[in-house]
C-alpha positions as CSV (number, residue, x, y, z in Angstrom):
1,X,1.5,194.1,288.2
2,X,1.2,195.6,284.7
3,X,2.1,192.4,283.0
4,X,-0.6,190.9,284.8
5,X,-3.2,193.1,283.8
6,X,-2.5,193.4,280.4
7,X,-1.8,189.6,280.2
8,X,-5.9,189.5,281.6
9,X,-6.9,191.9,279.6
10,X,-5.5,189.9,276.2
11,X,-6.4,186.5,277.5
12,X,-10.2,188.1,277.9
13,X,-10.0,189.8,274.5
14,X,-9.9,186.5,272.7
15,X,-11.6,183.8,274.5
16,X,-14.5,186.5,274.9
17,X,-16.4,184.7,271.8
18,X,-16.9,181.8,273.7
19,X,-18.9,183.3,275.8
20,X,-21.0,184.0,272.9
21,X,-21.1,180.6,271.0
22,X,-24.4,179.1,270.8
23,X,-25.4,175.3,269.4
24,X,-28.3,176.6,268.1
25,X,-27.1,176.3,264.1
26,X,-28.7,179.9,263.9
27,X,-25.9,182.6,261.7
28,X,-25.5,185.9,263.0
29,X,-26.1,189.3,261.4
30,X,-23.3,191.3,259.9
31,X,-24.9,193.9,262.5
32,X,-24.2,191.4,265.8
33,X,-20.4,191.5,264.4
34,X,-20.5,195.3,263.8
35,X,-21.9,196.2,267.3
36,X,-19.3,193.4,268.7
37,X,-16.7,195.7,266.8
38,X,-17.4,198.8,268.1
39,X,-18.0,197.9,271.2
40,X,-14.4,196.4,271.2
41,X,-12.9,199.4,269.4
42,X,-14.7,202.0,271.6
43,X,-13.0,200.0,274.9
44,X,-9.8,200.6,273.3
45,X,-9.8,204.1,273.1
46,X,-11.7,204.2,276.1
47,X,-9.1,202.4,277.4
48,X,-5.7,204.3,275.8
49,X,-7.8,208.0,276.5
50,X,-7.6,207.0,280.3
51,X,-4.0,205.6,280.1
52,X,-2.7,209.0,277.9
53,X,-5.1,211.4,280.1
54,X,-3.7,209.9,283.8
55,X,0.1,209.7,282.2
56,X,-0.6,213.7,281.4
57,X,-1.9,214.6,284.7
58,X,1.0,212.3,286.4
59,X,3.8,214.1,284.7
60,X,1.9,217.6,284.8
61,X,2.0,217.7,288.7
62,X,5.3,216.1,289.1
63,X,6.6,219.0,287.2
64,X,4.5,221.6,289.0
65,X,5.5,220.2,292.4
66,X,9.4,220.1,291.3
67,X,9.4,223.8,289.8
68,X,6.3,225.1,291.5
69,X,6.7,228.8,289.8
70,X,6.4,227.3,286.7
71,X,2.7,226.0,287.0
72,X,0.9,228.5,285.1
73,X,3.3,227.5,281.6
74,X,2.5,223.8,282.6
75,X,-1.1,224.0,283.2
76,X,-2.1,225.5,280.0
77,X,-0.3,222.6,277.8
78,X,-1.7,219.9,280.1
79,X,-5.4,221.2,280.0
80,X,-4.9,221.6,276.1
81,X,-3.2,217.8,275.9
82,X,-6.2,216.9,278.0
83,X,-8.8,218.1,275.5
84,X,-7.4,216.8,272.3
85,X,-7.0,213.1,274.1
86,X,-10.4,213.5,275.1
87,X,-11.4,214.8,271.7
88,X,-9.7,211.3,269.8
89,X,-12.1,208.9,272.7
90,X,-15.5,211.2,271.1
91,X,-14.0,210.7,267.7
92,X,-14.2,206.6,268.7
93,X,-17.6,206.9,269.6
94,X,-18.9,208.9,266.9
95,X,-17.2,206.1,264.3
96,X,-18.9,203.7,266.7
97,X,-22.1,205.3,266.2
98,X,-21.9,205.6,262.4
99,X,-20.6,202.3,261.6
100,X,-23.5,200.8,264.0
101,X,-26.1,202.2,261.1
C-alpha cells in the first residue's frame, strides 16, 4: 500500500505541469514559477512534518502502553520532538512567504 501511494504521489509530482501548459505563446513570470515552488516545497514539509509527527506519536504510545509507569519520561520528549517538527513545517512557510516577495 505505501509503494502505491508514494508511486501516485511521484507520478503526480511530474506530470503536474501539464496540467498547466497552455497554447497560448504567452511566457510566464519568474513569480508564477516561484509561487509553483513554494507551493511544492511547502507540501513537502507539510507532507514529512505529518509523516515525522504521526511516527512520534506511534512509537510514544507503543512505549507508554508496554511500560506504562514510564509515561511521564516518555511524554515530555515526545511533546518536545512534537514541537521542534512542527517548528521545521513554520520555518517552510515562512521561506515560502519570503521567497514569494
Amino acid at each position: 500500500m505505501k509503494v502505491k501511494t508514494i508511486l501516485m504521489t511521484v507520478v503526480g509530482v511530474l506530470f503536474t505541469g501539464m496540467a498547466f501548459a497552455d497554447d497560448s505563446g504567452a511566457t510566464h513570470s519568474g513569480m508564477d514559477l516561484a509561487g509553483m515552488g513554494a507551493g511544492l516545497g511547502l507540501g513537502l514539509a507539510a507532507l514529512g512534518g505529518a509523516i515525522g509527527q504521526g511516527k512520534t506519536a506511534a512509537a510514544a504510545l507503543e512505549g507508554i502502553a508496554r511500560n506504562p509507569s514510564a509515561s511521564d519520561k516518555i511524554f515530555t520528549p515526545m511533546i518536545i520532538g512534537l514541537a521542534l517538527i512542527e517548528s521545521l513545517v513554520l520555518y517552510a512557510l515562512l521561506i515560502a512567504f519570503l521567497k514569494m516577495k
